[in-house]
N, C-alpha and C positions, 0 to 999 in steps of 0.2 A: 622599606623606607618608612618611616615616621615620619611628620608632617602635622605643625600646630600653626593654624591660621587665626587670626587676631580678626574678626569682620567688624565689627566696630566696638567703640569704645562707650557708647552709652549705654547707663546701668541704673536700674531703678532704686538702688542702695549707694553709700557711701561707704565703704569697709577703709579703717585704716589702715588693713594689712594690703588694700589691694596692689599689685605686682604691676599692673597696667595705668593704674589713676583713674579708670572708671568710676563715673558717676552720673546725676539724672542732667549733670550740665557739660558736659563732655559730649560731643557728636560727630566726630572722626568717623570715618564706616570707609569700607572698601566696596567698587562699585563689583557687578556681577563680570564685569567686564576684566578685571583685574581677578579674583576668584578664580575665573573658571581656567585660568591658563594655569595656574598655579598648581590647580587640583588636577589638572592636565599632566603638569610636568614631572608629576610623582610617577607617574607611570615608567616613566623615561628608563628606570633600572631595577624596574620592581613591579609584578604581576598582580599582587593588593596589595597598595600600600597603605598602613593606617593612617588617620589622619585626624588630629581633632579639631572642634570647630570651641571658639571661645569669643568673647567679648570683653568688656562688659559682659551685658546678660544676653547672650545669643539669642533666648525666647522671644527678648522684646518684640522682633518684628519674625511672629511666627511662620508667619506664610513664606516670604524669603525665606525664611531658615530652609525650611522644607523642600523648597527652589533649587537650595545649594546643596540639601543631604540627596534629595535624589538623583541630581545629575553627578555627585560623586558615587553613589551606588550603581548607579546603571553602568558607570564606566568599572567599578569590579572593587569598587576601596571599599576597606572597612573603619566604621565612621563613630568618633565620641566627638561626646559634648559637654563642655563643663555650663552648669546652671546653678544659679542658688535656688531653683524650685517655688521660684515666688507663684507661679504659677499650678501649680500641681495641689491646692486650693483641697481638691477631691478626686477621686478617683473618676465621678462621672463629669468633670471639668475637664479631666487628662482625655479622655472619652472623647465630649464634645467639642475640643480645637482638633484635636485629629479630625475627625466628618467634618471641619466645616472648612478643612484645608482641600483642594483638588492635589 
């Protein structure tokens, strides 16, 4: 099974190509409570199902993110992400929100 979750819609860009209407004044989000049944019910027919995560900019709130990629890994999915990289600054930037996420 594939499986493309939308977690929210705020995006620190305007693109006029975006597919969603993301932007830094958009604030739709889905709560973790909605999520996790979802990433739940992949399983239902399929033993790892991919699953992407997207926004807006997914990284915006990194710690959530990381909330939602691990509790989809631990249950066996394998997981993308679309980003425009606003974040990824530097390699030792990519580095440092990793350690400072539990």
């Amino acid at each position: 099974m594939n499986l493309g979750i939308l977690l929210w819609n705020t995006c620190n860009a305007m693109c006029d190509h975006c597919a969603v209407s993301s932007s830094p004044f958009e604030n739709g989000y889905m709560t973790d409570e909605q999520i996790f049944p979802i990433i739940d019910s992949a399983f239902y027919d399929c033993k790892k199902p991919k699953i992407g995560l997207s926004g807006g900019e997914a990284f915006l709130y990194f710690e959530r993110l990381c909330n939602i990629v691990d509790y989809a890994i631990n249950k066996g999915a394998e997981i993308s992400i679309n980003t425009n990289g606003f974040w990824g600054v530097s390699l030792g930037r990519v580095f440092k929100l990793r350690q400072a996420t539990p």
